[in-house]
C-alpha positions in Angstrom: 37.8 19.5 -16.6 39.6 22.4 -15.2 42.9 22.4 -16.5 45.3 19.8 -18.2 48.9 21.4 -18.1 50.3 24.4 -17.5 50.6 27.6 -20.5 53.7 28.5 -22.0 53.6 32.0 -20.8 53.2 30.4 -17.3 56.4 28.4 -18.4 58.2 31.1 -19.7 58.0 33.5 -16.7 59.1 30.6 -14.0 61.8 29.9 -16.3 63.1 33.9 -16.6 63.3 33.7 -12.6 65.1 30.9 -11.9 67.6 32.4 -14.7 67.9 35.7 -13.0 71.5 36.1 -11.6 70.9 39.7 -9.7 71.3 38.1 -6.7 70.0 36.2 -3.6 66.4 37.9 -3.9 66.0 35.9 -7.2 66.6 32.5 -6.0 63.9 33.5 -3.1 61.7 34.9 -5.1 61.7 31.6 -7.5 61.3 29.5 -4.6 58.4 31.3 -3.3 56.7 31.7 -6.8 57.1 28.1 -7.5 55.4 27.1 -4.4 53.1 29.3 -4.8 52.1 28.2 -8.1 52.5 24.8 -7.2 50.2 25.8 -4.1 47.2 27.0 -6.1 47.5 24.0 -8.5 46.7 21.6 -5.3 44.3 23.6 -3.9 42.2 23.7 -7.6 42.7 19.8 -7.7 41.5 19.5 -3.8 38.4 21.8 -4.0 37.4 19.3 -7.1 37.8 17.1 -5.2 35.9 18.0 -2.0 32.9 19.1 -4.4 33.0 15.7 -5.8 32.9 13.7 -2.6 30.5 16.5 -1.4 28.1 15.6 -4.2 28.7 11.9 -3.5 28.1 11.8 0.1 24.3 13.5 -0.4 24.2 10.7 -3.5 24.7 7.9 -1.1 22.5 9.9 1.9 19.5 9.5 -0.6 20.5 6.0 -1.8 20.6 5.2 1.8 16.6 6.2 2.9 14.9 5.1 -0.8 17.1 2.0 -0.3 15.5 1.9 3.5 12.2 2.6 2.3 11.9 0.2 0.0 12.7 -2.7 2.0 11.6 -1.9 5.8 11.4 -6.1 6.1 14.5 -7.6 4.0 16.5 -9.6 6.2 19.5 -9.4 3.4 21.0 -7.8 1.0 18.3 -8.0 -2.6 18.9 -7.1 -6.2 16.8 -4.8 -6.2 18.5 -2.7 -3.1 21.5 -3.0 -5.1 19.6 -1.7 -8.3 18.0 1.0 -6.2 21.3 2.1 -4.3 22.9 2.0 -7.9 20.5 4.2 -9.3 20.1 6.9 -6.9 23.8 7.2 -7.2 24.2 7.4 -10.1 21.1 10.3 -11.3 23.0 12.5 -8.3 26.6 12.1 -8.0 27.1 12.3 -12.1 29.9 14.4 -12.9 31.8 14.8 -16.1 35.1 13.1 -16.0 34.6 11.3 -12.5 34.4 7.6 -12.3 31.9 6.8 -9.8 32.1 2.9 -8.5 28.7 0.7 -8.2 27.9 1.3 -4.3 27.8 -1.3 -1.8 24.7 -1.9 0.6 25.0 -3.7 3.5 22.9 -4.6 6.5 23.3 -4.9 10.2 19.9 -5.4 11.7 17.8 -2.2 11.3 21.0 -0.3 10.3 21.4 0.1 6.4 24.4 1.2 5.1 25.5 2.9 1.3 29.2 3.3 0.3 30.6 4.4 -2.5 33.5 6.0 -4.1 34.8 7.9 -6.7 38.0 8.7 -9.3 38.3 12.7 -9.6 41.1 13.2 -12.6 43.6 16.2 -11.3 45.2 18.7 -13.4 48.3 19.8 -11.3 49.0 17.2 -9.1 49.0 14.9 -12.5 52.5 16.9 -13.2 53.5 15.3 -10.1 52.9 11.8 -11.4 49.4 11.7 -9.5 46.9 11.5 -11.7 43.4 10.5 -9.8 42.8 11.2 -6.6 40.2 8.8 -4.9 37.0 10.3 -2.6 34.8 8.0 -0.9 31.6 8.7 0.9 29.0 6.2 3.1 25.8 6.5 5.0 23.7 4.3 7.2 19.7 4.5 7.1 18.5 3.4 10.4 14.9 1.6 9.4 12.6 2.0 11.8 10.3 -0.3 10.5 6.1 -0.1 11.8 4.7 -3.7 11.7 1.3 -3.6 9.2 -1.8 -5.1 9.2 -3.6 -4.9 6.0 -7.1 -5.6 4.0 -7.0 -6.0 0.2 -11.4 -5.5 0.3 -11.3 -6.3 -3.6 -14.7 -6.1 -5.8 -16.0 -9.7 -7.4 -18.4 -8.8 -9.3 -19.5 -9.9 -12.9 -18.6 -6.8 -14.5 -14.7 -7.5 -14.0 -14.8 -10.4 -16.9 -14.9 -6.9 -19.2 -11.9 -6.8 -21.4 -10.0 -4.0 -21.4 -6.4 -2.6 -22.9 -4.2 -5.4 -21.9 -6.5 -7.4 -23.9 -7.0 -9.5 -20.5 -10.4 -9.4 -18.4 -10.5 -7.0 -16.3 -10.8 -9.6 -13.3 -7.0 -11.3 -14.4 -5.3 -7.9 -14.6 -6.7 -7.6 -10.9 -5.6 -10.7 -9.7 -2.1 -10.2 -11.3 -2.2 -6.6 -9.3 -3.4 -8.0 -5.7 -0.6 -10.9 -6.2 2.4 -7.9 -7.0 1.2 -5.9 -4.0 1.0 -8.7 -1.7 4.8 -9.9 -3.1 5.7 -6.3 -2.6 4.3 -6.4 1.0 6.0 -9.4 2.0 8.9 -9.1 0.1 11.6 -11.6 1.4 9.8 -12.5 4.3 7.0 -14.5 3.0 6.8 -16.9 6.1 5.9 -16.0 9.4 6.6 -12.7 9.0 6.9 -10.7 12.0 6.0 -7.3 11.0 3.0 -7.9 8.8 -0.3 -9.6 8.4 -2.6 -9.5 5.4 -6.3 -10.4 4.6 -8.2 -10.6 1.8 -11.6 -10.0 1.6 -13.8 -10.9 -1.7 -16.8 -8.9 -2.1 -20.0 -8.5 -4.1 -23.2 -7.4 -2.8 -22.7 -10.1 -0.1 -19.3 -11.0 1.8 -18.6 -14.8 2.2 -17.1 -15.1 6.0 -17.2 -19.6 5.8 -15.9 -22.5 3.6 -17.9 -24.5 3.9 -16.6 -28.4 4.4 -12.9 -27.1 4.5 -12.6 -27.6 8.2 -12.0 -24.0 9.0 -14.8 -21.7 10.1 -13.6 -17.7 9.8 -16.7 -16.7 11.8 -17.6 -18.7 14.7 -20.2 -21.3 14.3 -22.5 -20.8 17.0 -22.8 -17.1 15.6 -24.6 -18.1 12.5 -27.8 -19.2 12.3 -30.2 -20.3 10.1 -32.8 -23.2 8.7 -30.7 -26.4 8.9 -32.9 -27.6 6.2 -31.9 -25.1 3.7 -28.1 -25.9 5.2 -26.7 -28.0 2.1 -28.1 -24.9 -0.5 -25.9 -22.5 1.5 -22.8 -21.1 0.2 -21.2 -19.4 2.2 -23.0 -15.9 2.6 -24.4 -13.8 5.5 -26.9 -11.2 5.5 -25.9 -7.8 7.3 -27.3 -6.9 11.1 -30.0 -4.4 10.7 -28.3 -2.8 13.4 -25.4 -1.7 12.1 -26.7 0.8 9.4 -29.7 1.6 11.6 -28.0 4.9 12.2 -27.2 5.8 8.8 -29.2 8.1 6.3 -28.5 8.8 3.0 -27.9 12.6 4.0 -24.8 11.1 5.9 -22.0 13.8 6.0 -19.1 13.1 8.2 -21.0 12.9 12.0 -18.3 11.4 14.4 -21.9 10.4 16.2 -23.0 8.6 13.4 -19.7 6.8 12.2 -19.2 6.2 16.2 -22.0 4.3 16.4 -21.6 2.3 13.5 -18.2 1.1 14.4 -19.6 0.6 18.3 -22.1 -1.9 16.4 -19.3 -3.4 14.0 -17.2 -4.0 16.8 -19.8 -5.4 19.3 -20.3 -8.7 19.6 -22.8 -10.9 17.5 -23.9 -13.1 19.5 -26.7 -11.4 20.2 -27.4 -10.8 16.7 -25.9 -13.6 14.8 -24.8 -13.3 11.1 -27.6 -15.1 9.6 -27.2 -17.6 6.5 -27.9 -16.2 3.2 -30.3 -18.9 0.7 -31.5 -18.6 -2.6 -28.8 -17.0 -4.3 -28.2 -20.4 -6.5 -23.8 -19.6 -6.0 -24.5 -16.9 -8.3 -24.4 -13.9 -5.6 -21.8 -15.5 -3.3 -18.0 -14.8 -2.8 -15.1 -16.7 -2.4 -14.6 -17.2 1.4 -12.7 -14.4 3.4 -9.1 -15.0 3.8 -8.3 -13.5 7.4 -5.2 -12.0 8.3 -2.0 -14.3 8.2 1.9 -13.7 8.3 2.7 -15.6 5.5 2.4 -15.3 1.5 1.2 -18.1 0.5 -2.3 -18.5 1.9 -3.1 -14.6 0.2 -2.1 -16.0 -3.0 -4.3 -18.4 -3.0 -6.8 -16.4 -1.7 -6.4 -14.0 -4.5 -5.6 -16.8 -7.2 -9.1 -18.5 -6.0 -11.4 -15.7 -6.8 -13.5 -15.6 -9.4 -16.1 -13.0 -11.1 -19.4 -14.7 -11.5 -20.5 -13.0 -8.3 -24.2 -11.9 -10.1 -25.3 -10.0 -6.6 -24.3 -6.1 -7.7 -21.8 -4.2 -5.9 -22.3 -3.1 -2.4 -18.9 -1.3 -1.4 -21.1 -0.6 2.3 -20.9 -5.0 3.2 -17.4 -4.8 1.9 -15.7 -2.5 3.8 -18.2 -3.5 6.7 -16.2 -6.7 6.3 -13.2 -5.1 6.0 -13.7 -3.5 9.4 -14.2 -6.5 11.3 -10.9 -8.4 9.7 -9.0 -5.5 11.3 -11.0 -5.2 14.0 -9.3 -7.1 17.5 -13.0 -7.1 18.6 -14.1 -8.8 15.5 -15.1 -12.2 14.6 -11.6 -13.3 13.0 -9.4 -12.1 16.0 -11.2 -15.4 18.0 -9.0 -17.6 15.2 -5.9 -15.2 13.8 -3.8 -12.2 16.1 -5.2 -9.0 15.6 -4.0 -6.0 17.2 -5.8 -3.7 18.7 -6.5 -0.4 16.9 -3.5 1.6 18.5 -0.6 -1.1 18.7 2.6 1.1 19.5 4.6 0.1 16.3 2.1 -1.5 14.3 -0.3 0.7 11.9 -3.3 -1.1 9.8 -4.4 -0.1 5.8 -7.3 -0.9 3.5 -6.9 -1.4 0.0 -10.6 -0.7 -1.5 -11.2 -1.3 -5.1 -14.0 -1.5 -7.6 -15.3 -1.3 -11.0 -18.3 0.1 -10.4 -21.3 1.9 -8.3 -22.8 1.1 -5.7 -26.1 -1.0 -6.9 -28.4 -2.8 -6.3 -30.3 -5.9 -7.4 -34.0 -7.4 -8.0 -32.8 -10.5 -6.4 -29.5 -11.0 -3.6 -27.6 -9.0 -1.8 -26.1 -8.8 1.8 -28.8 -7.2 2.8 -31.7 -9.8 1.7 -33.6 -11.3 -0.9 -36.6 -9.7 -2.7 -38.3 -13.2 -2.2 -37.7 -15.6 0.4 -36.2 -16.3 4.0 -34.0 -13.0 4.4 -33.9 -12.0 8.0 -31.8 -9.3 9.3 -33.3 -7.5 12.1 -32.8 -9.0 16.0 -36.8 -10.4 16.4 -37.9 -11.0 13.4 -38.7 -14.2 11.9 -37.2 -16.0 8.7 -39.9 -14.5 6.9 -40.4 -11.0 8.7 -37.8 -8.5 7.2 -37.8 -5.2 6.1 -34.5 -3.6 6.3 -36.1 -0.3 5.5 -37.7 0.9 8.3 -36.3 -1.9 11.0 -39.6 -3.0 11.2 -40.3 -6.9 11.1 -43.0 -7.2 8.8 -44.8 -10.5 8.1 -45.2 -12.3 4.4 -41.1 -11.5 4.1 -42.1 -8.3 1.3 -39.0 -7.5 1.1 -37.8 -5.3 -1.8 -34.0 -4.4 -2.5 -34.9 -1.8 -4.7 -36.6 0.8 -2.5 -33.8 0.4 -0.4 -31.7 3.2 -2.2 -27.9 4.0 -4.3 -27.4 6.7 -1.7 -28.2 5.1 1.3 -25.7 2.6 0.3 -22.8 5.2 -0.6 -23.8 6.5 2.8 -23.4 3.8 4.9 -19.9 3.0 2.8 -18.8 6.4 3.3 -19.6 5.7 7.3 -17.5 2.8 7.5 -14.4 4.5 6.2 -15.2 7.5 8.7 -15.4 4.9 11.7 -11.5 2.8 10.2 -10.0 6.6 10.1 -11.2 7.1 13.1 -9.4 4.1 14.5 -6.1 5.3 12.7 -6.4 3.1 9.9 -5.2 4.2 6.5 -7.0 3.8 3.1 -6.1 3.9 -0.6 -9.2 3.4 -3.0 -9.2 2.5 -6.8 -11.9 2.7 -9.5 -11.3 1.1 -12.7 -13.3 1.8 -15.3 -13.7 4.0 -18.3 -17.6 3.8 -18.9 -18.7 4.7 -15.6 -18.6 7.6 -13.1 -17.1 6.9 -10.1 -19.8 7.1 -7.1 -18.7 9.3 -4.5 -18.2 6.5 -1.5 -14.6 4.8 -3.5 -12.8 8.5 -3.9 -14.4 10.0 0.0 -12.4 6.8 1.5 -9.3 7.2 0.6 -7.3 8.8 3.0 -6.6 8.8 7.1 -9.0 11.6 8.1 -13.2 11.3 8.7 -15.1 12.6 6.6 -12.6 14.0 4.0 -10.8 11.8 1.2 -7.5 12.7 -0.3 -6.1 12.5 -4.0 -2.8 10.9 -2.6 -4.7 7.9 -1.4 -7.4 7.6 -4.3 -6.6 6.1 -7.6 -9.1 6.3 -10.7 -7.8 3.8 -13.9 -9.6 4.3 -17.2 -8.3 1.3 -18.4 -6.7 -2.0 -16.8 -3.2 -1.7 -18.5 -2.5 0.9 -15.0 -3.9 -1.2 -12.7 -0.7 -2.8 -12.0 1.2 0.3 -11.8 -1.5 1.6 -9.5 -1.2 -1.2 -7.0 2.6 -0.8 -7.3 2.2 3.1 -6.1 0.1 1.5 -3.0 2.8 -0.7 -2.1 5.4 2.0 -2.3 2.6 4.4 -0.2 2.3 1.4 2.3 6.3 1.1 2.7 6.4 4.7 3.6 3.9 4.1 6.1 5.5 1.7 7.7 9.2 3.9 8.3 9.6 6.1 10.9 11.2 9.1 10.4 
């Protein structure tokens, strides 16, 4: 506080003027002191004053945007905007001695608006029987809000029933991650929502783009071939077009060629091709079905509440994010049975959310690419039992093995896939959770907007699963930035 009451020598000498009887001068000269004195005691209580509305008003101007921010969609007023606003003002507008109200948020629209005010105690002026004097600040946020289109491309595999510091599987602590983020995402609008679309796509070594018997087919029928015999032992599953890693070594560094062509093939058609069923895996290598992008919360959380982690296949991040590629993708296979936009929609932007808990690998017996044994055709030509992925070449007797096939061919062709979605202006945030295991380089080289360069911002590594949910949380908050236009 400044000041409380005025000093008794400061009593003293207005007293000994207004006593002086030498004449006219002194009565003047009392007057003018007075005022003067009560002059400089408004002014100290008014320049309090105007700092503390000063400080309020930039309080409320930063309540205002993380307020905005945080809720691009909200179609009313929330708790937590309130709890936001309230917070904000209150780490920035603290003063000793002020009373600072709770702030008030309201919406109009796109408009957001903060108000608040505050009691400022005053030292002179309380001499005149005023003893607060009120200052009051307010600030509207317009929210500029980008419509989002995004892929949760989330690992399956076996590994994730490891239990880790939460004393939950690794696989729940996911689940319970995916389901905040996609709550986050669609906040209060979780129907029809007209500014966001989310998909979910469960991966292993093999992507599973059909249910089967559930009256919906993601990927058109006449696109996927196979032997109708072997029909009722399918799954689900499809193995990969030879062609689009045809183009891809495992020296891959970045070539817009290279990355081009891959996401001219990922985007092409397949009719040509076809995406040919995927036997023998006995439901151990197979995926819950790909849930394509919708506008409403419910089908992604039961998408996400319906995986499970018995997906024995390995990990191949290169089919995932292949898959993840053609959800977004208005020339892909989904767009024929959900809206997609196309890659540069003015107002709309599109995000991947990659995570794993392990390497690239690869198995002795299924993946998206084949099987060691079997029917596994791949290449446009060859017959059910002429594959070799290898070379391209069709090569009779089906001796086809996974395992010359290469780690770094697959981190390659990964890494490619992420070069050809930056390309298209699509955004990606990447997270590794384990603490046994170095990261391959493919999950940390993703992350990020630009080709052939990953960023820190947009790449999480978790040691343990009891941050997973925090990192997801950090996504969402990344992905709400995304979406607000300064």
């Amino acid at each position: 506080m400044i000041g409380c009451k005025p000093t008794s020598a400061l009593k003293r000498i207005l007293t000994n003027i207004v006593k002086d009887q030498r004449g006219s001068v002194a009565v003047v000269a009392a007057a003018m002191a007075g005022a003067l004195v009560v002059g400089t005691g408004v002014s100290v209580d008014l320049g309090r004053a105007y700092s503390v509305k000063s400080k309020l008003q930039s309080a409320v101007d930063a309540a205002a945007v993380a307020v905005a921010a945080n809720s691009p969609s909200a179609s009313s007023v929330t708790t937590q905007m309130q709890t936001v606003a309230t917070d904000f003002v209150k780490a920035n507008a603290a003063q000793n001695g002020v009373t600072v109200a709770t702030p008030s948020v309201s919406l109009s629209g796109q408009s957001l608006t903060v108000a608040d005010s505050a009691q400022v105690p005053t030292t002179f002026l309380a001499m005149a029987g005023i003893s607060t004097m009120t200052v009051s600040a307010s600030s509207t946020a317009l929210r500029t809000v980008s419509g989002l289109e995004v892929a949760m491309v989330l690992d399956n595999t076996a590994s994730l029933s490891y239990v880790g510091a939460t004393g939950k599987s690794n696989f729940v602590e996911l689940q319970a991650a995916a389901n905040q983020l996609a709550n986050a995402l669609f906040a209060s609008g979780t129907t029809n929502n007209p500014l966001l679309r989310v998909g979910v796509i469960p991966y292993t070594g093999a992507v599973n783009p059909y249910t089967k018997g559930s009256g919906t087919v993601y990927v058109a029928s006449q696109l996927i071939s196979g032997n109708p015999s072997k029909s009722a032992s399918w799954t689900g599953c499809v193995v990969e077009r030879y062609s689009t890693f045809g183009g891809v070594s495992s020296s891959y560094a970045g070539s817009s060629t290279i990355y081009a062509a891959v996401a001219k093939d990922l985007d092409s058609s397949p009719a040509s091709a076809g995406y040919l069923q995927q036997y023998l895996n006995s439901g151990n290598g197979c995926p819950t079905a790909v849930q394509p992008l919708t506008n409403s919360l419910a089908p992604i959380t039961a998408a996400i509440n319906g995986m499970n982690d018995n997906g024995g296949s390995g990990t191949v991040g290169s089919v995932g994010i292949a898959w993840g590629y053609r959800l977004l993708s208005p020339n892909g296979p989904f767009a024929a049975v959900e809206t997609v936009n196309a890659w540069s929609t003015p107002k709309w932007k599109k995000a991947v959310v990659l995570m794993t808990d392990g390497v690239n690998e690869e198995t002795s017996s299924y993946n998206g690419f084949g099987e060691v044994t079997g029917n596994a055709p791949g290449k446009s030509g060859c017959s059910a039992t002429e594959k070799n992925y290898n070379s391209g070449s069709c090569e009779s007797g089906g001796n086809y093995d996974i395992k010359t096939y290469g780690i770094s061919q697959i981190d390659a062709e990964e890494e490619a896939v992420c070069d050809a979605l930056r390309a298209n202006g699509v955004t990606i945030f990447s997270v590794f959770l384990n603490s046994n295991t170095t990261p391959g380089p493919a999950i940390s080289y993703c992350a990020g907007t630009t080709p052939g360069n990953g960023v820190n911002s947009g790449y999480f590594y978790q040691a343990n699963n009891d941050t997973l949910v925090a990192a997801f949380s950090q996504i969402g908050q990344q992905l709400t930035t995304l979406r607000l236009t300064q």
